[in-house]
N, C-alpha and C positions, 0 to 999 in steps of 0.2 A: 504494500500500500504506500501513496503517495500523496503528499497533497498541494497546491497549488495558494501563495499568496501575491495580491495583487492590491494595487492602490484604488480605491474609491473617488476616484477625481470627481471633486464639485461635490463631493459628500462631505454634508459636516456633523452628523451625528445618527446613531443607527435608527433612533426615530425616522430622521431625514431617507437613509436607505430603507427601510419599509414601504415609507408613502411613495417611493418611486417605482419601489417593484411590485407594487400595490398598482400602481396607476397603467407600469408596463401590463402586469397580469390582465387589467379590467379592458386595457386599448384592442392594439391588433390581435395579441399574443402568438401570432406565427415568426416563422423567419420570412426571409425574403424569396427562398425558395416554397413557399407554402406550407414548408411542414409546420403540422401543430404543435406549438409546445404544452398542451394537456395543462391549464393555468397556472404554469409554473413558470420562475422571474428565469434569463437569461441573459449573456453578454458577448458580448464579439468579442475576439483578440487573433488579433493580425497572425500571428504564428500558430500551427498545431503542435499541441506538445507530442515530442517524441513519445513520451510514457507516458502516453492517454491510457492507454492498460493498465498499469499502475496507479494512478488516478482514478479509473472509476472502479478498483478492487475496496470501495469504501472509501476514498481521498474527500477532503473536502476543502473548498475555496477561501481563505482567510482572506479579511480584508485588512487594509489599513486606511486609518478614518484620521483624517488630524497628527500624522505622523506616529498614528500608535495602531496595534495591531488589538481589532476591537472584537472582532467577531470571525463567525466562519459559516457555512451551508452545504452541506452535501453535495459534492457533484452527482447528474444523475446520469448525463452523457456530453459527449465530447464529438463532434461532430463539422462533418466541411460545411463551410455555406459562401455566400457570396455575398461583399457592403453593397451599400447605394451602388458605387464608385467602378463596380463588377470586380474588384481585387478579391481576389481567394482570400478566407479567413477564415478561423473557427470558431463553431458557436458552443459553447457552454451555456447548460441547462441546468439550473441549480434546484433543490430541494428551496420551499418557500420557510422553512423555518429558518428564521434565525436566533445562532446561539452565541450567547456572549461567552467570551475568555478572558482570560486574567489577560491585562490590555500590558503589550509590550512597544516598547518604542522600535519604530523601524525607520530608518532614513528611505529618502524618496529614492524608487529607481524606476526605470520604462520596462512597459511589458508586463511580462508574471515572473516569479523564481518559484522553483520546488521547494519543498520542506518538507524535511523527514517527519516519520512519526514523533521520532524522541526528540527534536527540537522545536515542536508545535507546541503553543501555550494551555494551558488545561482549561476545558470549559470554567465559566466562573461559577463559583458557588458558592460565594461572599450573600450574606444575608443582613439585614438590619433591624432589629430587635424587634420588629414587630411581624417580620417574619418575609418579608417582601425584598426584592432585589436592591440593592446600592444602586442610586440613580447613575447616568454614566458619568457627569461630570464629576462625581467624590471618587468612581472608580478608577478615572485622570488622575485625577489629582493625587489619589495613593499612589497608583503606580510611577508618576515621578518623584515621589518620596522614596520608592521601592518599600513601600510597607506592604503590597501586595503583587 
């Protein structure tokens, strides 16, 4: 297994990615060749990953939101397709849940990089005494303390 993280450009907080792949899911939801994406969020990236195999043996898509690594979604498939522009490109097709992780800082790069299992952040499971999630701005803000 493999998994794939990538930058959330114009994303500024995983609310913010919800309501987009909320809006993707409710719009066309196909790709450009017509296939259906079954109302599930997807995204284009110019390269096919070599170990798309590896990836959809359980990988899942990490983002990074604000220079920190926030979240992640199941890949569900990995697949050719074609942009506006007719340039060959892959579409990834993510699970619509999304799940927070302990938010790590990652410097900005182009494209996607792999990541192993054992150096992927662990879902989060930080609570707040009333039993409810850490909003994500305290969950920033610790992780640049490194208190989590």
């Amino acid at each position: 297994m493999l998994h794939l993280v990538k930058l959330a450009v114009g994303i500024t907080s995983l609310d913010d990615l919800a309501h987009r792949q909320q809006t993707m899911m409710d719009g066309a939801g196909d790709g450009l060749d017509g296939t259906r994406m079954d109302g599930r969020p997807w995204l284009r990236t110019r390269m096919f990953p070599r170990r798309a195999e590896d990836i959809l043996a359980g990988g899942s898509l990490y983002r990074v939101i604000g220079g920190m690594i926030l979240c992640r979604q199941r890949v569900v498939d990995i697949r050719p397709d074609v942009r506006e522009d007719g340039a060959a490109c892959a579409l990834v097709v993510l699970d619509p849940s999304i799940v927070p992780v302990t938010p790590r800082p990652m410097r900005p790069f182009q494209g996607w990089r792999y990541l192993s299992p054992a150096d992927a952040p662990a879902d989060f499971g930080g609570t707040t005494g009333a039993g409810g999630a850490l909003p994500e701005a305290l969950r920033r803000e610790l992780a640049g303390l490194c208190l989590i």
